[in-house]
C-alpha positions as CSV (number, residue, x, y, z in Angstrom):
1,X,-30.6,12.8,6.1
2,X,-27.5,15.0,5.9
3,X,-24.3,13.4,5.2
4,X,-21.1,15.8,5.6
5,X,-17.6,15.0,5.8
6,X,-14.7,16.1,8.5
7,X,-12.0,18.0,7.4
8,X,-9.0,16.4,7.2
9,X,-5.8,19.3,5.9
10,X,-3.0,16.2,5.7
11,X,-6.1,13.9,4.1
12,X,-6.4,16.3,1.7
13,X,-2.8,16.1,0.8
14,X,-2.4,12.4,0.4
15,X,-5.4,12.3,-1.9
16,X,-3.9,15.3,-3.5
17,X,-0.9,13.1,-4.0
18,X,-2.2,10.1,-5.0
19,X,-4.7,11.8,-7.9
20,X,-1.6,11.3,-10.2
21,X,-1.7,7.4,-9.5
22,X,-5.5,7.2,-10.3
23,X,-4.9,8.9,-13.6
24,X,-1.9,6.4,-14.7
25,X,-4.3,3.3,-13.8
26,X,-6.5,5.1,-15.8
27,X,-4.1,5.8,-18.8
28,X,-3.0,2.2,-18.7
29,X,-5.8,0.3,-17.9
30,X,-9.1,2.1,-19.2
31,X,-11.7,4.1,-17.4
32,X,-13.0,0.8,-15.2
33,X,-10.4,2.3,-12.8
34,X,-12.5,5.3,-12.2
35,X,-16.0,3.6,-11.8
36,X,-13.7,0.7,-9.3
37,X,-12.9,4.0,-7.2
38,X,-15.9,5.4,-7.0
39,X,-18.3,2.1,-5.8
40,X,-15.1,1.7,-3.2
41,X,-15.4,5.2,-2.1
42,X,-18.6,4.9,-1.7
43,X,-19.3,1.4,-0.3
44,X,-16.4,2.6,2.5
45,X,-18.1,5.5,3.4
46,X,-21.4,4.0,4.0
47,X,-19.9,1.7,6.5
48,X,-18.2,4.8,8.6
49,X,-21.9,6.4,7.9
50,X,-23.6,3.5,9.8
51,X,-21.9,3.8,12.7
52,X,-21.3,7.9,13.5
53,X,-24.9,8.6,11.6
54,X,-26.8,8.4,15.2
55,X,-23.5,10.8,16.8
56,X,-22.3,14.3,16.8
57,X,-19.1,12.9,14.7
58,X,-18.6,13.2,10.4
59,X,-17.6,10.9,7.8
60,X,-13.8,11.1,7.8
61,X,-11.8,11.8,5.0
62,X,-9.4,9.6,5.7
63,X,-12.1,6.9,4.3
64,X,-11.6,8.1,1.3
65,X,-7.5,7.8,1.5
66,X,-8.2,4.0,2.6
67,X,-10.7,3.4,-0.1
68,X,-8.1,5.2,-2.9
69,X,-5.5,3.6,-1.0
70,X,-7.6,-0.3,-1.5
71,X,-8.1,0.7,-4.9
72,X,-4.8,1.1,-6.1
73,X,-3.8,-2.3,-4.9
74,X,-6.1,-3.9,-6.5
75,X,-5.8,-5.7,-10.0
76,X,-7.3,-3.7,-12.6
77,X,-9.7,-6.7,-13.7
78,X,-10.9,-7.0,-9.8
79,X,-14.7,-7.9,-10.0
80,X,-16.6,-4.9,-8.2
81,X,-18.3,-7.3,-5.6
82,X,-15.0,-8.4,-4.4
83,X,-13.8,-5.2,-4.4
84,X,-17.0,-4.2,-1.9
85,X,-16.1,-7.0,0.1
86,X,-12.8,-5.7,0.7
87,X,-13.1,-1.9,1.4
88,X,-16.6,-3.5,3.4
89,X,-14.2,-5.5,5.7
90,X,-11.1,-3.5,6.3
91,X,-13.4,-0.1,7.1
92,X,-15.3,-2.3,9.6
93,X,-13.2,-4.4,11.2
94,X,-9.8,-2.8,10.2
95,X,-11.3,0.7,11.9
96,X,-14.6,0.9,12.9
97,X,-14.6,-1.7,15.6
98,X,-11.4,-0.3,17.7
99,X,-13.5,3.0,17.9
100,X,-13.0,4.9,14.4
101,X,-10.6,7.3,13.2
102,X,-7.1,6.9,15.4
103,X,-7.7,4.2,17.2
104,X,-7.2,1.7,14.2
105,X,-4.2,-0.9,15.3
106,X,-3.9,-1.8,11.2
107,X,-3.7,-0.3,8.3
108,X,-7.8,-0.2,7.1
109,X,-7.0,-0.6,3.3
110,X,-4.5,-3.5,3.9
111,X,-7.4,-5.6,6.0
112,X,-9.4,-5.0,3.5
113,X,-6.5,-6.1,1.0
114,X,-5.6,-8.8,2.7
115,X,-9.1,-10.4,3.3
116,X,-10.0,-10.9,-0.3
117,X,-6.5,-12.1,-1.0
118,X,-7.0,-15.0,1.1
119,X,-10.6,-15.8,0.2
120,X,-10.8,-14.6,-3.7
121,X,-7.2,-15.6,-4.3
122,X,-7.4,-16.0,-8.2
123,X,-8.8,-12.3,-9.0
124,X,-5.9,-11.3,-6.6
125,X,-3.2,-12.9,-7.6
126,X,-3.6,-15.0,-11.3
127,X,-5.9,-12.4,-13.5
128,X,-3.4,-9.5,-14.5
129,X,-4.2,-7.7,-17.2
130,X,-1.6,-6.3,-19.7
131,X,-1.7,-2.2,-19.9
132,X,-1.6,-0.5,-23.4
133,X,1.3,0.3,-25.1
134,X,-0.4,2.7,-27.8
135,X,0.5,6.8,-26.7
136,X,-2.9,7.5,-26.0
137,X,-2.9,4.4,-23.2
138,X,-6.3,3.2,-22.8
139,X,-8.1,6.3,-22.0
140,X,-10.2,5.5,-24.9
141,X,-11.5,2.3,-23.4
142,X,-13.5,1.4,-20.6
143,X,-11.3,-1.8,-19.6
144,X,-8.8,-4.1,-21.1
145,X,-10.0,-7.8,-21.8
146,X,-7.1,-9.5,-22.2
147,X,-6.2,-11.5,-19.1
148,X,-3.1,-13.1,-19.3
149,X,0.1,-11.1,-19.0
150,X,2.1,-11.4,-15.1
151,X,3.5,-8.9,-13.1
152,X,7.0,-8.6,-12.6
153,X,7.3,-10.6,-9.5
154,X,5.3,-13.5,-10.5
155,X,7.6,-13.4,-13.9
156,X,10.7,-13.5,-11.4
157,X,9.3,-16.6,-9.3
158,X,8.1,-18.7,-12.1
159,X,11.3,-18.1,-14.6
160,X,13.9,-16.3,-13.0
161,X,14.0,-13.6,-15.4
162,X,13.4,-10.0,-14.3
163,X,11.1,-7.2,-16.1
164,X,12.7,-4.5,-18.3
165,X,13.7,-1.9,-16.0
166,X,12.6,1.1,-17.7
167,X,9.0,-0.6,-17.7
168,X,9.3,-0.7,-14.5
169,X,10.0,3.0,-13.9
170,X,7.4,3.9,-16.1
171,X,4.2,1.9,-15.3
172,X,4.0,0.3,-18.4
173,X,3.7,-3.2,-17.0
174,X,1.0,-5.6,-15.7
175,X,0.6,-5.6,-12.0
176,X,-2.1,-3.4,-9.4
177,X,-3.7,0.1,-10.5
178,X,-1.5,2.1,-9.0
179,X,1.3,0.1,-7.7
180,X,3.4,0.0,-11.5
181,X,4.9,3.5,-12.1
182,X,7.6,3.4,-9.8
183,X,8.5,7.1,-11.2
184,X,4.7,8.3,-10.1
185,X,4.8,7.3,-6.5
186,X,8.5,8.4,-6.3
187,X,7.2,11.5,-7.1
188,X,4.1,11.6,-5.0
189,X,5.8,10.0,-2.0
190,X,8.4,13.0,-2.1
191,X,5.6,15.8,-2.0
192,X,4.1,13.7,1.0
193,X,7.9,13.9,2.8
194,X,8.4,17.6,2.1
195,X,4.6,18.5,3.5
196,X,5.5,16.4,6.7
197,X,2.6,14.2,5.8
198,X,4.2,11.5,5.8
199,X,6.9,9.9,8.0
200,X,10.6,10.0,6.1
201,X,12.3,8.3,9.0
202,X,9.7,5.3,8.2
203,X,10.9,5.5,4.5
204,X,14.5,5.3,5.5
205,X,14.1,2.8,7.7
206,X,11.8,0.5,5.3
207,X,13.9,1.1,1.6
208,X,17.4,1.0,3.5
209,X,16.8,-2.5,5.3
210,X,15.3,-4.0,2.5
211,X,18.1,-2.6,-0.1
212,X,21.0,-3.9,2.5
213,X,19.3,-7.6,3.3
214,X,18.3,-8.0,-0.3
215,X,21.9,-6.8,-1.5
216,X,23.6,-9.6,0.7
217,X,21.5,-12.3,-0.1
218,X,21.5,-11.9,-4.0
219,X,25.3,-11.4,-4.0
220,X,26.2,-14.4,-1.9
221,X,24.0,-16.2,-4.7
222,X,20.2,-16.0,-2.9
223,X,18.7,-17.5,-6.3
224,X,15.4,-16.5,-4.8
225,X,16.2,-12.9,-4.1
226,X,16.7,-10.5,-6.8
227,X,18.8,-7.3,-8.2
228,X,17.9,-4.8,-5.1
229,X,17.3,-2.3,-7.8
230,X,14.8,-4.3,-9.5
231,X,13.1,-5.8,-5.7
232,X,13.3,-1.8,-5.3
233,X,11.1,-0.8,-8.1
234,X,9.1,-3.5,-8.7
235,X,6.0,-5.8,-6.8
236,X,4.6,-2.6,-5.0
237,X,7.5,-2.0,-2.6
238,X,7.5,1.7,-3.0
239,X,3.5,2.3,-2.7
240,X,3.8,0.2,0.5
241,X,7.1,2.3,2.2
242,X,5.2,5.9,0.9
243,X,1.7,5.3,1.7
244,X,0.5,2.2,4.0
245,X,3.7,1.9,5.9
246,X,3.4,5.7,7.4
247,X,0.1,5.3,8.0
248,X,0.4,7.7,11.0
249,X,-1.9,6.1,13.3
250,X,-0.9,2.3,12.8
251,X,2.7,3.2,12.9
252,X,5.5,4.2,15.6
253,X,5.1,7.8,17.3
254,X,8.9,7.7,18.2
255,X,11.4,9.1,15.7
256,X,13.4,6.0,16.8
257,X,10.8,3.9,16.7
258,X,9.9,5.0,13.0
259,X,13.3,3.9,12.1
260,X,13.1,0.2,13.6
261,X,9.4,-0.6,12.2
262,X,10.7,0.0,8.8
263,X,13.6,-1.9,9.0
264,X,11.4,-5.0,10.5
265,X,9.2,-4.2,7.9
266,X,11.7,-4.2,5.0
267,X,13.7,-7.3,6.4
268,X,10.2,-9.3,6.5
269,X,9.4,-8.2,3.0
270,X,12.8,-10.0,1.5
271,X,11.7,-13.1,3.3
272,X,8.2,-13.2,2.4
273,X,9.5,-12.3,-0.9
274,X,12.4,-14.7,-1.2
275,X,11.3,-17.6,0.9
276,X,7.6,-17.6,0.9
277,X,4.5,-18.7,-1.4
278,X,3.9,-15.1,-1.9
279,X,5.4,-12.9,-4.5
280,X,5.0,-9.8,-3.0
281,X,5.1,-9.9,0.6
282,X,4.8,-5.6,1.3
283,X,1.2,-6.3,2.8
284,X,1.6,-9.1,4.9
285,X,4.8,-7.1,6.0
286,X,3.4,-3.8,7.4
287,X,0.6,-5.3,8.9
288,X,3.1,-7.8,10.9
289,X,5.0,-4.2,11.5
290,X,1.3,-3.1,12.2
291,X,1.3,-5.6,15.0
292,X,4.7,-4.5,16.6
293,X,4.1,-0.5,16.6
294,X,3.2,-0.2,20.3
295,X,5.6,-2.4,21.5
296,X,8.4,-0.1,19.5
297,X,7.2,2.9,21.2
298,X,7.1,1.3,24.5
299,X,10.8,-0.3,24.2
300,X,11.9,3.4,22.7
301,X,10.2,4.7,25.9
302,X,11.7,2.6,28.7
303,X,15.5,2.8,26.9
304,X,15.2,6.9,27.0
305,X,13.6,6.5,30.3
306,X,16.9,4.0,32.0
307,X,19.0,6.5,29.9
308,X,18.0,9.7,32.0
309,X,18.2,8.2,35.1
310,X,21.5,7.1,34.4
311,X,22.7,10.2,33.1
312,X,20.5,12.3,36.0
């Protein structure tokens, strides 16, 4: 039995870029990070094995982006059966089904996500564990066992008040692997931008509609909607807008329609955020988004298409 895996150069680059994230959940949140990884890796590969093992096609390598990519969202305390359901169920019905590699309608990792959100929903959303605060993080421990501390979000929901900023930036707060250094996936989301692997008009799009909504509604006194800057950095918006949102294949192909699906996806995220029993909202938003792509591209289309017979 020989298993080999497709190349994939712009694969390569987002797991390049999101390396650094996997070594922060690591640093903050002990070396169970690693061994989550690898049983997700390798539980989403096996499903894209069973179904091209009896063909002429490979693994992909974008498998391992959506498992790296489920990974990161997960709390750091997820049970490792949960987390197989997940990666199980959004490789094989979030990919697999619609044909494989660029057919997918949704983003893979975010079915996945969003399956075990709604049927494990304590692990996902009540058991957050606090990261270390010592200089040499946790990278000296396996796993953290306390279970208690909230992430920023929940903290804003339940009491109003909002996280330390600069915790924030840095990652040193309670919240998913590798959704809590805000500075990290700035970072990494830049390198994706500049090697055109991922999609900056979706970025602008996403971050500008969500900064200008949020921005009105907190300063016409929105209780439930807070600081922009601190909605900005905080409750995995900038993990979603770098890497789920662009998802090439689930997304837009228009330059104009890049623009629109993150604006819708950015003005859903305040109101799932705001206005909603979610504290997050970024998943449920791009796969909503997820569900509008095609028609984008197809409204972009016929608006070009009247415009050049009007001006032919």
């Amino acid at each position: 039995m020989k298993i080999s895996f497709m190349k994939q150069k712009m694969m390569r680059k987002v797991i390049y870029s999101l390396l650094p994230l996997v070594a922060a959940g690591i640093y903050f949140f002990g070396w169970r990070v690693l061994t989550l990884l690898i049983v997700v890796t390798l539980a989403g590969s096996l499903v894209e094995w069973i179904f091209v093992r009896k063909t002429t096609k490979k693994i992909t390598e974008a498998v391992i982006v959506t498992s790296m990519l489920f990974t990161l969202t997960l709390p750091p305390s997820v049970p490792y059966y949960v987390a197989i359901v997940g990666i199980v169920f959004g490789v094989l019905f979030g990919k697999m089904v619609f044909g494989g590699f660029g057919k997918n309608p949704f983003n893979p990792a975010l079915v996945g996500r969003a399956f075990i959100y709604v049927n494990f929903p304590k692990v996902m959303t009540m058991e957050w564990i606090e990261p270390s605060k010592s200089f040499l993080g946790n990278l000296t421990r396996y796993t953290v066992d306390t279970i208690s501390q909230s992430t920023p979000m929940l903290d804003y929901r339940s009491t109003g008040e909002m996280a330390n900023l600069s915790k924030v930036i840095l990652g040193n707060i309670a919240g998913s692997i590798g959704e809590t250094s805000a500075i990290l996936i700035i970072i990494a989301g830049l390198y994706l931008i500049f090697t055109k692997t991922a999609s900056k008009e979706t970025v602008i799009g996403l971050l500008g509609s969500f900064i200008i909504l949020s921005g009105i509604l907190y300063f016409i006194g929105v209780s439930e909607v807070p600081n922009p800057i601190f909605g900005l950095f905080s409750g995995g918006l900038l993990f979603g807008a770098f890497f789920m949102a662009t998802d090439p294949i689930s997304s837009p192909k228009s330059t104009e329609g890049k623009y629109i699906y993150g604006a819708i996806i950015g003005i859903i995220t305040v109101i799932i955020r705001g206005f909603a029993l979610f504290a997050g909202g970024m998943m449920f938003a791009i796969l909503i988004g997820n569900t509008f792509a095609p028609i984008i591209d197809e409204i972009v289309k016929l608006v070009k298409d009247r415009e050049r017979r009007q001006n032919g």
